[in-house]
Structure formats: C-alpha cells, structure tokens
C-alpha positions in Angstrom: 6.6 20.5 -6.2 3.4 20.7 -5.3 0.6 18.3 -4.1 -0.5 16.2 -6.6 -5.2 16.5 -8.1 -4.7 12.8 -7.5 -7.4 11.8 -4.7 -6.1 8.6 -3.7 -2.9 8.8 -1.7 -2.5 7.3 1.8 -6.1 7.7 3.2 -7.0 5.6 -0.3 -3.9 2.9 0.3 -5.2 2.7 4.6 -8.8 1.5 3.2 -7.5 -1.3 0.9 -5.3 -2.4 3.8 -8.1 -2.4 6.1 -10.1 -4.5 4.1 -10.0 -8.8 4.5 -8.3 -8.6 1.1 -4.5 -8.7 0.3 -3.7 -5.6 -1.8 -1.3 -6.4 -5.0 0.4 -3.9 -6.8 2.5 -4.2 -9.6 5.7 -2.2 -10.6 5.3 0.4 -12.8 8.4 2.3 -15.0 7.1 4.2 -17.2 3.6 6.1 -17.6 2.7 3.4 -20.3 3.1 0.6 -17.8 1.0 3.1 -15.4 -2.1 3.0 -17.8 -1.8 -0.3 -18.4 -1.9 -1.4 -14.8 -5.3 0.9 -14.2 -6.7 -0.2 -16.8 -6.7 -3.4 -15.5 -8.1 -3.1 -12.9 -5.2 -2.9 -10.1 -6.1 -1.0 -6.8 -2.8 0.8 -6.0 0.9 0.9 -7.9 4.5 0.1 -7.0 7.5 2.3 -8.1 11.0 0.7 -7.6 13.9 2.4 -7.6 15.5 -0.5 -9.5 12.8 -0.2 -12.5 12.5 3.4 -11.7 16.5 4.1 -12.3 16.9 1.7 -15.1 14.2 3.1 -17.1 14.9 6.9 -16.6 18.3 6.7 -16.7 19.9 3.5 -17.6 21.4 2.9 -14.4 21.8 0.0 -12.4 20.2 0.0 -8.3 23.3 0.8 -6.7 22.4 4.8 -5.1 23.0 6.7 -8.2 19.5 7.9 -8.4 19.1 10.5 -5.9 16.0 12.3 -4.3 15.3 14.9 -6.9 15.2 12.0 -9.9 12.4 9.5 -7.6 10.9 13.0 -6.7 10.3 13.8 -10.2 10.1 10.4 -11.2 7.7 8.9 -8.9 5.8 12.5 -8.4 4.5 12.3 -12.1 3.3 9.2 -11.8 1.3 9.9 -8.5 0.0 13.0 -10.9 -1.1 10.7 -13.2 -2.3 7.6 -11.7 -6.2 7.1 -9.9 -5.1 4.6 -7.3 -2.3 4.7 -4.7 1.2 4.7 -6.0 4.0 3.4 -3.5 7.0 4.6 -4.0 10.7 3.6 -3.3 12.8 6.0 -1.1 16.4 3.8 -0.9 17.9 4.7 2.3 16.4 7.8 2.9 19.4 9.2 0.6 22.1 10.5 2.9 21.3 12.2 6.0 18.6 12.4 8.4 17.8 16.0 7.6 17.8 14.7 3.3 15.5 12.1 4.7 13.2 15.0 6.7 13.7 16.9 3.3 12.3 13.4 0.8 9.4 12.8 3.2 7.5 16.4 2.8 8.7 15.7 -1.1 7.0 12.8 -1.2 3.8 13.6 0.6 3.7 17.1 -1.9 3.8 14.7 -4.7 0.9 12.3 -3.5 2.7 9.7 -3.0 0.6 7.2 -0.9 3.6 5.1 0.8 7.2 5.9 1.1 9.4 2.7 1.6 12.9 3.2 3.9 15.5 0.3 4.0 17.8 -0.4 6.4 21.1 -1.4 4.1 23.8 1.7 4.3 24.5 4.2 1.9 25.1 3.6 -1.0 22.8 0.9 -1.6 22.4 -2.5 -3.6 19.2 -4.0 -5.1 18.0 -6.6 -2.4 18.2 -9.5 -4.9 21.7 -9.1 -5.9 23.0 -10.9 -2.6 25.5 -8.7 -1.6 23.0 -6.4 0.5 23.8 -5.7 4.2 22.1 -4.0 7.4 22.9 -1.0 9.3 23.1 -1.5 13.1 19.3 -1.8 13.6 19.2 1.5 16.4 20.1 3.5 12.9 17.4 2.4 10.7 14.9 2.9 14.0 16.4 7.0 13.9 15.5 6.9 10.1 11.8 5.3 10.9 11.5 7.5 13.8 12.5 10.7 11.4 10.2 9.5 8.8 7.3 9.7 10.7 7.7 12.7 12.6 8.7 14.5 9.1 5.8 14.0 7.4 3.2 16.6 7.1 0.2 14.6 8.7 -0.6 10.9 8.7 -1.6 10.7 4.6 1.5 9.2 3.9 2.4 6.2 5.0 5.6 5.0 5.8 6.9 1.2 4.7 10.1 0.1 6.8 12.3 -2.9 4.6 15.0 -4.5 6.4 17.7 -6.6 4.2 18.9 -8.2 7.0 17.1 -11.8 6.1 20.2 -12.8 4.4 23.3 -12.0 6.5 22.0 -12.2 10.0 18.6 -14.6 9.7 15.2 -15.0 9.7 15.1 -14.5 13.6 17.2 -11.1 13.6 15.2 -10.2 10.5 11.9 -10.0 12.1 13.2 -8.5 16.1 14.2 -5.6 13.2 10.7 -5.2 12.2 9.4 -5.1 15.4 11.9 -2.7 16.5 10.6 -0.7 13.2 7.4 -1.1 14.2 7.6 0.5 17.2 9.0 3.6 16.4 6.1 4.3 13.9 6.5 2.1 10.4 2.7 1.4 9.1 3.6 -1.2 6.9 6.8 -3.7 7.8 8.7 -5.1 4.5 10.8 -8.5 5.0 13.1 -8.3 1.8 14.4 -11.6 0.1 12.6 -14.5 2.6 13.5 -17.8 0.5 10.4 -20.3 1.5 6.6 -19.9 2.0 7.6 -21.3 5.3 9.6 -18.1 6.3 7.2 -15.7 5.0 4.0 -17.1 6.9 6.0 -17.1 10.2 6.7 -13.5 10.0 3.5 -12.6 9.3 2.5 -14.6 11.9 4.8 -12.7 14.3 4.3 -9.2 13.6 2.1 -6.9 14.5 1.6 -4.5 11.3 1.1 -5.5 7.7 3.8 -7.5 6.3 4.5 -6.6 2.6 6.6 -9.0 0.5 8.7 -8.5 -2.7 7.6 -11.1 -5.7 10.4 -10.0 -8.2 10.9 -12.3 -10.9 14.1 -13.7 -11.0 15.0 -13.0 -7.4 15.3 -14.9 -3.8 11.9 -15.3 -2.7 9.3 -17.5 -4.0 6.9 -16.1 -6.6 2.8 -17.0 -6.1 -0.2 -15.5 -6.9 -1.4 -12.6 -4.4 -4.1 -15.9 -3.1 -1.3 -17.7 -1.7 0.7 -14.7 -0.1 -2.9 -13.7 1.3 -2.8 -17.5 3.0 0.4 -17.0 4.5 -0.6 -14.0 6.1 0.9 -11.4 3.7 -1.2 -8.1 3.6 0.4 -6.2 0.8 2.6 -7.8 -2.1 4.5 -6.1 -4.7 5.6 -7.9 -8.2 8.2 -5.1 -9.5 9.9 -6.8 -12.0 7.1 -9.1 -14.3 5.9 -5.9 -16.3 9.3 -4.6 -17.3 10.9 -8.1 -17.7 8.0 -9.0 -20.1 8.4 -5.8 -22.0 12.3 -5.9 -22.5 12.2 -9.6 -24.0 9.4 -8.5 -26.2 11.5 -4.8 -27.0 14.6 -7.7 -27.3 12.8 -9.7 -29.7 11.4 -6.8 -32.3 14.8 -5.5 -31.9 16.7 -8.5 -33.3 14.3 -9.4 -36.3 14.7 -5.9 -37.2 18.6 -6.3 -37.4 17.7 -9.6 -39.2 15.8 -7.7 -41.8 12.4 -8.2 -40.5 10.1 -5.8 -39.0 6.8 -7.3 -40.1 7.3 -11.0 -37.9 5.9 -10.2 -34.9 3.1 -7.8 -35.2 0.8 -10.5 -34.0 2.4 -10.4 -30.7 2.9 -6.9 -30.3 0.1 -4.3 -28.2 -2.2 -2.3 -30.8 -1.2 0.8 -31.3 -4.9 2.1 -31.5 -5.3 0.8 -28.2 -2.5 2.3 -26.5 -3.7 5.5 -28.4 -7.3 5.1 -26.7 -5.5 4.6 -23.0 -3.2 7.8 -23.6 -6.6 10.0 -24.6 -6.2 10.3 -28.1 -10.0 9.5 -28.7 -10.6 12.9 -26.3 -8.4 14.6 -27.8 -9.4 14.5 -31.4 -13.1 15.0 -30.0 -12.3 18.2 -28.4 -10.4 19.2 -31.7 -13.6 18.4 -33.9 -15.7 20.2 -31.0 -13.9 23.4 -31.2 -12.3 23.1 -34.4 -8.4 23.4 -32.8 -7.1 21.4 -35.7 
C-alpha cells in the first residue's frame, strides 16, 4: 500500500497533543461516520478494531480480523480523512516480525497512531471482562519492536495495558511506565472504573494518558472537560456513533416489518445532506462543466 495524500498523520496528531487542550476523537466505522465527524469539527479520528470488525465483517472483537483487513480497513480511511486517524493494531497480530511487518503498513497508510495491547493472542474486547495480560517483559519486546520498526518518528505508537482488571490499579500503571520506557508516546489505561482511578494515573505517568469512553462499558463516561481535569490528554468515545446508528438502523428496520416506512423520516439524516458531504454537489458541477453526463 502506499503512503497515503493525507497531510495530517503523526506530526498533525504531536501538535494537538502539545497543545493545553485535551484532544477527543470519536470512533469511526464506516466512511459515512468519517465525514460526519470532520464535518463537525473533530481534530483527529479513532478506528477500533471492535467497530472496525463488526462493521466490515460482522464479526465480534475476539482476533478474527487480522492485519491485511485493519490495513485495508483503517488505510482508506486515513486516505480519506483531513485530520489524524488513530488506529487499532490488537496485539500486534501474532509475532514480533507480523508486528515489524503492521508497523511500516501502518505508517504507508498514514495512519497517525498505532495502538498495541498487552492481552495475548487471540484477543478479547477490553469491556467484555474476561481480558488478561501478558507477562509485562512481553508487551515491553512488542513496544520496543514497534518503535524501532517504524520508518521514522511520524507514527506514533499508543501502548494499552488490560491489566486494570485482573491484577490492579497499582500493577496497571508500573505497566505503563515500564511501556513508557521502552518508547510508547502515548500510554492507554483500559477499563479504569472511577474518575478517582483515572486522575491518579494521569497523575503518575509521565506520557499522555489516553482513556477509553465506550458506551456501555467499565469506565465512567464524561465529557472530554472533565477527562481534561483529571489529567487525561487524549480520550477516545468508540462506541456512541455506531451505537446511535444501529438503534436508529433497529428502529426503521422494525416499522418497515410493521408495514411502515414513512414513520420516522423526521428523525432520520437528509439524504441531500449526506449527498453534499460525499461530493455530489462537485460532482454534478464538474459534469455540467465539461458536459460528462
């Protein structure tokens, strides 16, 4: 693949995080969602490998979406998105060499940050509560890997541990210290449960502490104000976009089975306006201009 027009990338995602503001990015899964997001307003872009699989594929977050489907999924939206897109890497999936091997993928696409956890292969999503740790001297060799891999310091790499739940807060953040050290940029603490746990991390790490905000999950969900007060840098709500979209998909689906596909067009998205955001208005210009009817 090769490297994506798109200007932002890491360089882009470094200046946001420099800046006194917290940087909130919300999940994308399709290039629809993408659009939307841009258009309003958001400064970088999260790709999860839950959202990611599920929408792609219809599969749940459990490892069966390997590199070359979050390569090609998460590369086009880099090619098609104006601000950073971060992007979910699993476990690095497989070996060290596959993980040397996703890195320069990754950094081809554009992809501004790559984020590694430390659960073993095959994976679970971090919410689901059955998630373990590697040793923590494993998930160092795959942070260590990650940074030497990549082709220069663009892309930046995010190291998650999932170790919150079955070891503690305390063992949870010596991990991302440990991570730290050999190299992460940004250090993700996966599933805290109070506002209490999260500002103490941040308060005792020494990178960027990014924090999951999934709807429906372990940790607490608040606006990106009150992460930013408890010392969160970067904060991630995966899971609000596609969980709105489904119950409103849900809802047209079951009038329509009811006999009724007229009910909720007050509540559904123009389909002028989605036109407009996919280029349509372009388009048709061009056509008339050169008369390529």
């Amino acid at each position: 693949m090769s490297r994506s027009s798109n200007p932002s990338g890491g360089s882009q995602l470094r200046e946001l995080l420099a800046t006194n503001d917290i940087v909130a990015a919300p999940g994308i899964y399709d290039h629809m969602s993408l659009l939307l997001a841009e258009a309003a307003g958001h400064k970088a872009l999260y790709a999860s490998g839950y959202w990611g699989s599920a929408s792609a594929l219809g599969e749940a977050d459990v490892g069966i979406a390997g590199m070359s489907d979050f390569v090609s999924i998460f590369g086009r939206f880099a090619a098609r998105a104006k601000v950073p897109v971060i992007a979910d890497a699993d476990t690095g999936f497989g070996s060290l060499t596959n993980l040397r091997r996703a890195v320069q993928l990754y950094s081809q696409a554009g992809i501004a940050a790559m984020q590694l956890e430390d659960q073993p292969f095959p994976k679970i999503c971090g919410h689901v509560g059955r998630a373990t740790s590697v040793p923590f001297e494993q998930m160092v060799k795959r942070v260590a890997v990650a940074v030497e891999a990549r082709e220069d310091d663009d892309l930046m790499v995010i190291a998650r541990t999932d170790s919150r739940r079955s070891e503690g807060l305390e063992a949870a953040i010596d991990r991302l210290r440990a991570y730290s050290n050999a190299g992460a940029d940004i250090l993700f603490l996966e599933a805290p449960e109070t506002a209490e746990e999260i500002a103490t991390a941040a308060s005792a790490l020494d990178k960027p502490l990014m924090i999951n905000a999934a709807h429906g999950g372990a940790t607490p969900v608040l606006s990106p104000s009150e992460y930013a007060m408890l010392g969160v840098k970067l904060v991630i709500y995966p899971a609000g976009a596609p969980l709105s979209a489904l119950q409103g998909a849900a809802n047209f689906y079951a009038a329509l089975a009811n006999d009724d596909a007229i009910q909720s067009q007050d509540r559904m998205f123009k389909f002028s306006d989605i036109s407009q955001l996919l280029g349509m208005d372009e388009i048709v210009a061009f056509q008339d201009r050169h008369g390529d009817a």
